[in-house]
C-alpha positions in Angstrom: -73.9 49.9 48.5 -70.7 49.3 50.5 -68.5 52.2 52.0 -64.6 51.0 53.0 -62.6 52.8 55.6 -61.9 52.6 59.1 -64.4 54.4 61.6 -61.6 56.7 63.5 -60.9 58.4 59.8 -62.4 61.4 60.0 -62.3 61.4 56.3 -64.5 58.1 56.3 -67.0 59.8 58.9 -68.3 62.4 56.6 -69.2 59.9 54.3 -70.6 58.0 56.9 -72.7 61.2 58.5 -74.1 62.3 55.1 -75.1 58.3 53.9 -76.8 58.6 57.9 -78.6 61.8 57.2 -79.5 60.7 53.7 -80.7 57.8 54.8 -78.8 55.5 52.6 -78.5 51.6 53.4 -75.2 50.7 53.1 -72.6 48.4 54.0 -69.7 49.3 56.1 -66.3 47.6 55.8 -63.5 48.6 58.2 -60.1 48.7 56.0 -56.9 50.8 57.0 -55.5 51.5 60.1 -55.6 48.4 62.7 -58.0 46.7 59.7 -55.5 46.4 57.1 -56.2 45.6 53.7 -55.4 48.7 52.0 -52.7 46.8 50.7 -54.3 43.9 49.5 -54.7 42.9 45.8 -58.2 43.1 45.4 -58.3 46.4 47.3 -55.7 47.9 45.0 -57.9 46.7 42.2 -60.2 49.3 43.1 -58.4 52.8 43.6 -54.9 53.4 42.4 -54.2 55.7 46.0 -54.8 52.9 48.2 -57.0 54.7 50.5 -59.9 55.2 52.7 -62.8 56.3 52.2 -64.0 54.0 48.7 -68.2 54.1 47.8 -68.9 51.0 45.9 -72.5 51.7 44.3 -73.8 49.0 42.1 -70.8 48.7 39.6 -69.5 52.6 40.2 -66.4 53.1 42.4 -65.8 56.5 43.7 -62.7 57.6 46.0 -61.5 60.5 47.9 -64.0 61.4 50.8 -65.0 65.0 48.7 -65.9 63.4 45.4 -67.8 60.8 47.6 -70.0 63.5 49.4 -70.8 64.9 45.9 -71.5 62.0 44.4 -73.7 61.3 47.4 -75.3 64.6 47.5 -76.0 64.7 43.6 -77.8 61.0 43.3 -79.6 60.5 46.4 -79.6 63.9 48.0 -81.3 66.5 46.1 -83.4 69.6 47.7 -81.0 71.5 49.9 -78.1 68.8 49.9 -77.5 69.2 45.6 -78.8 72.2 43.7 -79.4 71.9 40.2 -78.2 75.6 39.7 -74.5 75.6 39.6 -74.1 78.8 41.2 -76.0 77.6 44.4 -73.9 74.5 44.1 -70.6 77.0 44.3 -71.7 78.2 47.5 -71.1 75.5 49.4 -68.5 73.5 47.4 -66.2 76.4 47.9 -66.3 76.0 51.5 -65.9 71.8 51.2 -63.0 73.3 49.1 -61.8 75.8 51.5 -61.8 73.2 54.6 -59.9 70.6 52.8 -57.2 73.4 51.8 -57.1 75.2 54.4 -59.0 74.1 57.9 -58.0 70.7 57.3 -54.4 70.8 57.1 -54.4 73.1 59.8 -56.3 70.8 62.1 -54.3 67.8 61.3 -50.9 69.6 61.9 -52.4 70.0 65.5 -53.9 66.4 65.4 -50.4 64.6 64.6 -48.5 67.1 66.3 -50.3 66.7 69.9 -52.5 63.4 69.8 -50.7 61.5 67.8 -47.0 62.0 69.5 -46.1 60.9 72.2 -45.8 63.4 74.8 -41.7 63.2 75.3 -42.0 64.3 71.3 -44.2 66.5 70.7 -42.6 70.2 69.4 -44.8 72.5 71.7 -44.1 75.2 69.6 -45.3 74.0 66.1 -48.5 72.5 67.6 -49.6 76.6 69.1 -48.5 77.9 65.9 -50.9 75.5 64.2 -53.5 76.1 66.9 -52.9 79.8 65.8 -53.6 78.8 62.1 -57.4 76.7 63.2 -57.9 80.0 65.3 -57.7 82.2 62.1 -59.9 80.0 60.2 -62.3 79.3 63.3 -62.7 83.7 62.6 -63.6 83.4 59.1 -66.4 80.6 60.2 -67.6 83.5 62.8 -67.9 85.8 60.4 -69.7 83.6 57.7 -72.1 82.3 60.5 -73.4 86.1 60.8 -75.4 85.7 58.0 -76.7 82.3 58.4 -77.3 79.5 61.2 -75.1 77.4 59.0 -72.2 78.1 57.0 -74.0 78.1 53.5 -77.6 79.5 53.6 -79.9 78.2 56.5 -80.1 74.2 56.1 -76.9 72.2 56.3 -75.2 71.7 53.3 -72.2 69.4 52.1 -70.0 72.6 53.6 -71.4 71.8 57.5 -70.6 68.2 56.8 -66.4 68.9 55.5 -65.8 71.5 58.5 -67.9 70.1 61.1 -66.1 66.9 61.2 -62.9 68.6 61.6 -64.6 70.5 64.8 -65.4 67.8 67.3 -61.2 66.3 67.0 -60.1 69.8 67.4 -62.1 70.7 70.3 -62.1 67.3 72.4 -58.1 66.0 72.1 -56.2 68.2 74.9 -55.2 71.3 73.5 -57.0 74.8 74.9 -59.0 75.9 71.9 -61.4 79.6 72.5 -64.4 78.9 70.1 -66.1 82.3 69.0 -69.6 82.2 69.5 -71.5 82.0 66.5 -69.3 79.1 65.6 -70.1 77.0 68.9 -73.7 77.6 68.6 -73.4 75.8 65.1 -71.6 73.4 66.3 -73.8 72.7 69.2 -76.6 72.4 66.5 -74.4 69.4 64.4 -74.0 68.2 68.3 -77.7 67.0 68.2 -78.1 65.8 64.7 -77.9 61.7 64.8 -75.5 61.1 62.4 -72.7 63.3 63.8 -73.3 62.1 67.6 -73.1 57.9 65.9 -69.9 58.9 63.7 -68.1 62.0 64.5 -68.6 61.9 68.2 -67.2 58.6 68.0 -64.4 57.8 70.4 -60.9 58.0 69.2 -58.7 57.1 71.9 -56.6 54.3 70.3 -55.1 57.2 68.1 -53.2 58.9 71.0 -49.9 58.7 70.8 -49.7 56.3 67.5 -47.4 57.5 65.0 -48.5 55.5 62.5 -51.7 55.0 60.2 
């Protein structure tokens, strides 16, 4: 099994978490970014978007970091990570589906707005209204996490994985961030878990101030 994608795309770390906590042996293949390649003919051969993350698993090829985690979940996962029932399966694809809709963008509005302008650049004022939007859904996390130690039932699921990588960049790049507490004791729990500390807690420096993939 092979998995392209540079390390410092978060998108390319969830993959990288769940194949870790999974205990899949793969291969990993740094592409985009400072790597290159995306643009290279045999690359393009393989996904018609030209991006990272790509699963290569035997003679299946699977894009778009989401679709990968299913796929994941569904063939090597089982038990708590892929439930045969498709209304226990809803419970924690809606969230994968609310963090890429909704958290995500959010997050990366910050992300690009802050870290990844240089500081003479940056538009103070869009970057805390978009802090203002990761607050708001940082709230909805607190209020799911009443039930639950994590955001779907009480093992991680798929839906820790999609909202828990966006946690660590939005906590640890420069901008003052209140984390409610229910939501910083889960993510003091992902803190500890092997695969998030190898791949999400990964450093990201060269990213500050680069304007560019």
């Amino acid at each position: 099994m092979k998995i392209y994608g540079r390390t410092t795309s978060f998108n390319v770390q969830k993959v990288l978490w769940l194949m870790d906590e999974l205990k899949i042996h793969y291969e990993h293949i740094e592409l985009g970014g400072k790597f290159g390649g995306l643009d290279d003919e045999k690359f393009a051969a393989l996904t018609p978007i030209k991006k990272v993350p790509l699963l290569i698993d035997g003679q299946k090829i699977i894009w778009e970091s989401h679709t990968i985690l299913r796929y994941l979940a569904s063939k090597y996962g089982r038990d708590h990570w892929y439930s045969d029932d498709p209304y226990q399966r809803s419970q924690y694809e809606r969230w994968m589906d609310w963090s890429h809709t909704s958290f995500q963008p959010s997050f990366m509005k910050v992300f690009w707005g802050f870290y990844r302008t240089p500081e003479s650049k940056r538009n103070m004022d869009e970057v805390n209204a978009a802090v203002s939007e990761c607050v708001a859904c940082l709230n909805i996390l607190e209020e799911t996490l009443k039930e639950s130690d994590f955001i779907s039932g009480p093992t991680i699921t798929l839906a820790d994985i999609c909202a828990g990588a966006v946690l660590y960049r939005l906590t640890t790049q420069g901008v003052t961030i209140d984390i409610p507490t229910r939501v910083l004791g889960w993510y003091e729990s992902l803190k500890i878990r092997e695969g998030y500390k190898k791949w999400i807690m990964s450093d990201f420096s060269e990213l500050r101030g680069r304007e560019t993939f």
